[in-house]
Structure formats: structure tokens, C-alpha cells
N, C-alpha and C positions, 0 to 999 in steps of 0.2 A: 504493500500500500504506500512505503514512504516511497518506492521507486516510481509508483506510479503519479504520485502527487509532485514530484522533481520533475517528470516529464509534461504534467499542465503545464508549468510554469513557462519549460519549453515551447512548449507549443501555443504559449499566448504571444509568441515575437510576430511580428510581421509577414519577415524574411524567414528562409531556409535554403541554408546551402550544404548541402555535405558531400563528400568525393565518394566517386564507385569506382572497381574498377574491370578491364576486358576480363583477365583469366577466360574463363568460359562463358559468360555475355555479357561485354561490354563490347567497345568498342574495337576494329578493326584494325588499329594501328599499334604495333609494338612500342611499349616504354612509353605511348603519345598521352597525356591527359585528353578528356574529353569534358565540353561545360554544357549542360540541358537547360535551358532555363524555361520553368514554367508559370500557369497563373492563372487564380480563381476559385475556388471553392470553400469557403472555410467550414461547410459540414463534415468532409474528409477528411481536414487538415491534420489529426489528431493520429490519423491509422498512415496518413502520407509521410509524416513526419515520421513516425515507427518504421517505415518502410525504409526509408531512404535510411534511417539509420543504419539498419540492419544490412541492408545492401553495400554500405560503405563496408562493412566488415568485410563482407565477402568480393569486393569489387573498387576495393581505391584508388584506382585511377580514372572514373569518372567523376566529377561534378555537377550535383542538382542542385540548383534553387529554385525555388520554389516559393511564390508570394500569393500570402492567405488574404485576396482582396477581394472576393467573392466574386459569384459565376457571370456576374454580367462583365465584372472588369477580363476575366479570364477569356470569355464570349471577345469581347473587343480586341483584346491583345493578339489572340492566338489569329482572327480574320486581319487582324494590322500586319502579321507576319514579325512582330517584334518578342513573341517567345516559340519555343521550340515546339511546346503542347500546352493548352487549354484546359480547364477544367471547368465543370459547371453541370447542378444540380437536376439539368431539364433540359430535354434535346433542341438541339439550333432548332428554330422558327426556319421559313420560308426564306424569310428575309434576310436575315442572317447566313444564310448556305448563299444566297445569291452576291452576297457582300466578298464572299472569301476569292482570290482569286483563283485557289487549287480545292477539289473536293476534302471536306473534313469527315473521319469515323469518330462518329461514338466508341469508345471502349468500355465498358460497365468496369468497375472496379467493386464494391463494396454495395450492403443494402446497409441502409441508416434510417432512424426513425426520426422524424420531426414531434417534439412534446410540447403539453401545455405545463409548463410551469408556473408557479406561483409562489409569491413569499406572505405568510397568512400565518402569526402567532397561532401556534396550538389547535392549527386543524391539520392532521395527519394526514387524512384522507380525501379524495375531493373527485367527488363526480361530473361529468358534462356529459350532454347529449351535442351532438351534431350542432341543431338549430341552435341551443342556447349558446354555444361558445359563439356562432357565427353574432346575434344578438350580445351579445356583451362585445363584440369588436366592431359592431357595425353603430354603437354607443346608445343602443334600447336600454342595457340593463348596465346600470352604473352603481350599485350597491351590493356588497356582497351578501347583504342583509333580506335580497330582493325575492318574495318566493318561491317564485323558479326556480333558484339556486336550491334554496331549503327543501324543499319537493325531491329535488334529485340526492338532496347528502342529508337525511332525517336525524337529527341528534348529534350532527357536529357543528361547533360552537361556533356557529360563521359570525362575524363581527358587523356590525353598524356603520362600517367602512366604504369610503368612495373606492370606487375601482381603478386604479391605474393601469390602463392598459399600453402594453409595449410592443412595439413590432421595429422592422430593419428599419435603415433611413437609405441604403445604398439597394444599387440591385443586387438583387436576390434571388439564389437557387431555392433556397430555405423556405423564404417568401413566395415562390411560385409552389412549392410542394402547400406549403399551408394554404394558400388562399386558392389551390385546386381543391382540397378537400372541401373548405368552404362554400364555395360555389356547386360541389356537389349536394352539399348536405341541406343549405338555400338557398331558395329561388331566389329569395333578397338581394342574398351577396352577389349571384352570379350576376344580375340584371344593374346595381347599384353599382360597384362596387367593380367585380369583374376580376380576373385571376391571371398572374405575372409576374415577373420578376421586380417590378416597381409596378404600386397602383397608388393609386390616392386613399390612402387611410382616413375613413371619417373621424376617427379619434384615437387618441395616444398621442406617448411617447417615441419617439426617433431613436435606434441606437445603431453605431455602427456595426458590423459582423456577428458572427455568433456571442462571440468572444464581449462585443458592445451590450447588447441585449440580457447575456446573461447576468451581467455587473450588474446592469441597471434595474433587474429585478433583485437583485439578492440584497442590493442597496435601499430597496423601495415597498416601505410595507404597503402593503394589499396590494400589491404588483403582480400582474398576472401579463404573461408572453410565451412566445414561442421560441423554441431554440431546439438544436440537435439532441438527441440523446448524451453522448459521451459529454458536450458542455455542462448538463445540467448535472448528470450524476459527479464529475469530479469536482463540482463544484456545489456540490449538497444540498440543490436546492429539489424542492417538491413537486410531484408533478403527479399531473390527473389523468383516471381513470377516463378514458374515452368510450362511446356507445358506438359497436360496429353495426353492420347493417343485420348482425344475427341478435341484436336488440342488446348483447353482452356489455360491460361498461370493463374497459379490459387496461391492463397498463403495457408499457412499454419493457415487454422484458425480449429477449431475444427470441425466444420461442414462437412469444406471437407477430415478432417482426418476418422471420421466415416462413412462416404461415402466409403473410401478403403473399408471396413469391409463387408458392407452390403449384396455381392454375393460371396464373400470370404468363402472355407469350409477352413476346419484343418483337420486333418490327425488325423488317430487312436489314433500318439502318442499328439494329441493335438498340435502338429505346423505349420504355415501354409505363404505363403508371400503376403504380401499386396501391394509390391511395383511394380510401372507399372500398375495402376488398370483399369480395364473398366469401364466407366461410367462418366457421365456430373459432372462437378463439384468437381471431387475427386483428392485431393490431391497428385501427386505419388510417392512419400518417407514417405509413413508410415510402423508401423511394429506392433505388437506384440513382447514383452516381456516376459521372463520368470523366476519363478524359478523353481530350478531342485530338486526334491526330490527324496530318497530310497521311493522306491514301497514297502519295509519292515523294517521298523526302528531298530536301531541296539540296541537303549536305546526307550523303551516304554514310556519312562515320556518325553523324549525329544520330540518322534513321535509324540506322542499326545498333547503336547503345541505346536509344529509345526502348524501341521493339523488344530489341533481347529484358531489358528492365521490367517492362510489362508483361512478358513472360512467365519471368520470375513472378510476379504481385500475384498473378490470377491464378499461379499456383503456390508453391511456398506462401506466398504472402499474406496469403488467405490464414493463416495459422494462426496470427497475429489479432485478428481482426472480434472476437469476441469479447478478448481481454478487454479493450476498448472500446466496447458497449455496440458494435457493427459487427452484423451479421453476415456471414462468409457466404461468395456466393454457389447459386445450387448446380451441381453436375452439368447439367442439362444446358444451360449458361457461358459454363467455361469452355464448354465441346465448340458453340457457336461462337466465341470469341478467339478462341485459338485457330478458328477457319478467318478470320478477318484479320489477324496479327502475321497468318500466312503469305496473307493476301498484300501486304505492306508493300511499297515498292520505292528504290530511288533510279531514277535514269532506268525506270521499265525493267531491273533486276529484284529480283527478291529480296526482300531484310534477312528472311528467319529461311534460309536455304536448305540448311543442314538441322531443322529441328522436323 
């Protein structure tokens, strides 16, 4: 626990950079360092950061950075051509793929759940349905005291408190996972409102990144927000019961994050939504994550330190990913990304030749 609580700390920086190197997947040039640089997600950042550790053990002579500025900066950067791969919580839009000047893949990396958090003296426990969360964010319900609430959590001690509600202030993968579920759960939000990486919040607080949001509830009694899973548990804060469409009021544990996944396909381009899910027991704010690669590398030694790295994640990597509260992804998943990481190419040669 103390290791894992030294590595938040890590993983609240901005930046990351750590060296990897060829031996057997890295890059293509004897004794040569290799630099990746990438950008966008701060849902993953947590299991990214582990990765990249863990790879530098075994591969020191590449170098990744890596900046936690979430999926829309990552979305912009990686179509600017000014980092090497992308990250971001929600597959490119229409317009976005038209913006790039080379084709971009989806590579699913990790499932992650999106929670409601909250900071509320001496209520343990705390229930929400669909509608009512979408109602207390779309600022109907501003009392915790309010009976809707009471109705859902019978006998715990909700306070006579105004509601603070918190959401991102940047774009957002996190924020498009949440305000998809919301828009499914009400007609309210999806028509008001509307679901994206940035929308117009009718009420709350602004915080920057995961990392932003989470501060700012744990700083903010009767603070209630959204954030990643791995943010909220290492940093202690509470989080609620959600009502899936099997009527259950379920929490966020791993079990029923891969439960989403189970009847869930992806789509040619490899992305697909988990949130809303059918079935007993499944959590409904989960997601898939991604990074976004050139389908043709524009530097061969880069492609192919890339490629080989992602390799590694979707296999080995995966091992990694419960400890920090993301669940590994299923068989089924890795068969279909490992045909697309085959598929990789620089100057119309293969990346991954010999795998």
C-alpha cells in the first residue's frame, strides 16, 4: 500500500518520461536511443505510467513521454503530427479522422470505470439511479437533503446541505464517457444538454483533469463528481452505488467493470461503448481506452519501438492493470488487436514482421 501510495504521487506530475529499450522490442537500431512522445488521457494515466515503468526495466534504450492533458489535447496533438501516438477516452468523431493527414487506429489498451464520487460526513453508502444523478447535474436537485435522494438511501444520515457539483473544465474522454451515460439514462440531458468531450454544464464547478476534479471534491464538503476509478480509490474518496438497466444499484468493483465487456463487440475501427450495459451485475460507467496510432509510421524506428511497446501492454501489460483498479482486457479483444498491430506499417513494410 505504501508503494502504491508513492506511485499517486507519481502519477499526479504532468509529464512522463522514462527510457525502454530494443533487446527484443524496441527499436531497430543497435546501441541507438529511441524518444516516443505521446499525449492525452489522464483516465489511463495511472496503468500508462506503470507500464512505461516496467518496460524501462526491461527495454532502456527507448524513451516515452508521455503528457496527462487529457483526450481532447491528445485528439489535437496526435492529428497536428506533433507526438508520436494519441491517447483518448472515445473514438475520433468524423471530423477528427478527416482533420489527420495519415489514417489513425484505435488500439484499446485497458477497461476503466468512470464513478460518482462524493465527499458527505458520515454517509458511507450512497445510492443513485440513472435519472436522478442526470437531475442533480443538470441542477433540479440541489440539496442532499432532497427526497429523491432519501427514497433511494433510506436511513442514511444525508445532510441539509447544498450540492456542489463538479465536472472537467478541459476536454474530456472522462466527460464524454459520463455525459454518454447520461444522455442515455435522460431524455433531459441528451436533448439539453447533449454528450462530448466538452458541453456546456448547466451547473458546477470547473476542475482540470482527473487529477483536478478529484482534489476538488475531496476538498469540498457535499461535493459530489465524476472521476476514474483508480483516482478516486487512491485517493479515499466515496463513491456511489449506480442502478444498471437490471434495476441493481451496483458499485464499481472490477468484477462488474468486466461484466460491461462481456456481450460488448467493437467496431472494424476497434471502438466500441460499454456504458449503459445489459446484464446482472455490470457496472454502467465503464469504457474502453485508447491509443491512436499512424496505420503507417512516418519514422520506421519510431513505428516499430511503438508497435513492439504495444505488444508488450496488451499482453504482459495486462498483469499490471487490476492492481490499479483497470480491468485487463478480455481474450476475445487482444486476438482482434494483435490483427491490427500486425497490420502496422512504415514505407508499406510491416512493424511487427517476425511476431
Amino acid at each position: 500500500m505504501i508503494a502504491r501510495r508513492a506511485f499517486v504521487l507519481i502519477a499526479m506530475c504532468s509529464v512522463l518520461a522514462f527510457g525502454c529499450s530494443r533487446k527484443d522490442a524496441g527499436a531497430d537500431v543497435a546501441g541507438a536511443a529511441v524518444s516516443l512522445n505521446g499525449a492525452g488521457a489522464t483516465f489511463p494515466y495511472p496503468l500508462y505510467s506503470k507500464w512505461m515503468a516496467a518496460y524501462n526495466q526491461l527495454h532502456p534504450e527507448i524513451r516515452i513521454n508521455y503528457q496527462s492533458i487529457g483526450s481532447g489535447g491528445g485528439i489535437r496533438q496526435v492529428i497536428a503530427g506533433t507526438v508520436d501516438f494519441g491517447a483518448s477516452d472515445t473514438a475520433l468523431t468524423e471530423s477528427e479522422r478527416k482533420k489527420s493527414a495519415a489514417p489513425l487506429h484505435h488500439i484499446p489498451t485497458t477497461i476503466g470505470a468512470v464513478v460518482v464520487a462524493y465527499n458527505l460526513e458520515g454517509v458511507q453508502e450512497l445510492r443513485l439511479s440513472g435519472d436522478l444523478l442526470a437531475d442533480i447535474f443538470l441542477g433540479k436537485i440541489t440539496k442532499w437533503s432532497d427526497p429523491r435522494i432519501a427514497a433511494q438511501n433510506e436511513g442514511a444520515p444525508l445532510p441539509d446541505r447544498t450540492i456542489a457539483v463538479v465536472h472537467r473544465s478541459d476536454g474530456s474522454g472522462t466527460s464524454a464517457i459520463f455525459t454518454e451515460y447520461l444522455g442515455r439514462v435522460s431524455p433531459e440531458w441528451e436533448r439539453s444538454v447533449g454528450v462530448g468531450k466538452s458541453v456546456r454544464w448547466p451547473t458546477g464547478l470547473g476542475a482540470k483533469g482527473n487529477e483536478g476534479v478529484t482534489g476538488q471534491i475531496k476538498t469540498t464538503p457535499g461535493a459530489i463528481g465524476y472521476t476514474e476509478l483508480a483516482y478516486a480509490r487512491q485517493n479515499g474518496l466515496s463513491v456511489a452505488a449506480l442502478r444498471n438497466r437490471a434495476g441493481e444499484f451496483v458499485v464499481p468493483e472490477l468484477s462488474a467493470i468486466s461484466k460491461a465487456a462481456e456481450n460488448a463487440e467493437l467496431s472494424e475501427d476497434l471502438h466500441g461503448s460499454l456504458t449503459d450495459a445489459d446484464g446482472s451485475g455490470v457496472y454502467p460507467i465503464a469504457a474502453y481506452t485508447y491509443l491512436l496510432v499512424h496505420g503507417d509510421a512516418r519514422d520506421p524506428v519510431k513505428g516499430e519501438a511503438l508497435a513492439k511497446f504495444l505488444w508488450w501492454a496488451i499482453h504482459d501489460g495486462q498483469r499490471f492493470a487490476a492492481e490499479l483498479d483497470y480491468a485487463p482486457l478480455p481474450a476475445k479483444v487482444v486476438t482482434r488487436i494483435e490483427e491490427r498491430l500486425r497490420s502496422l506499417k512504415a514505407a508499406g513494410k510491416p512493424l511487427l514482421s517476425e511476431l
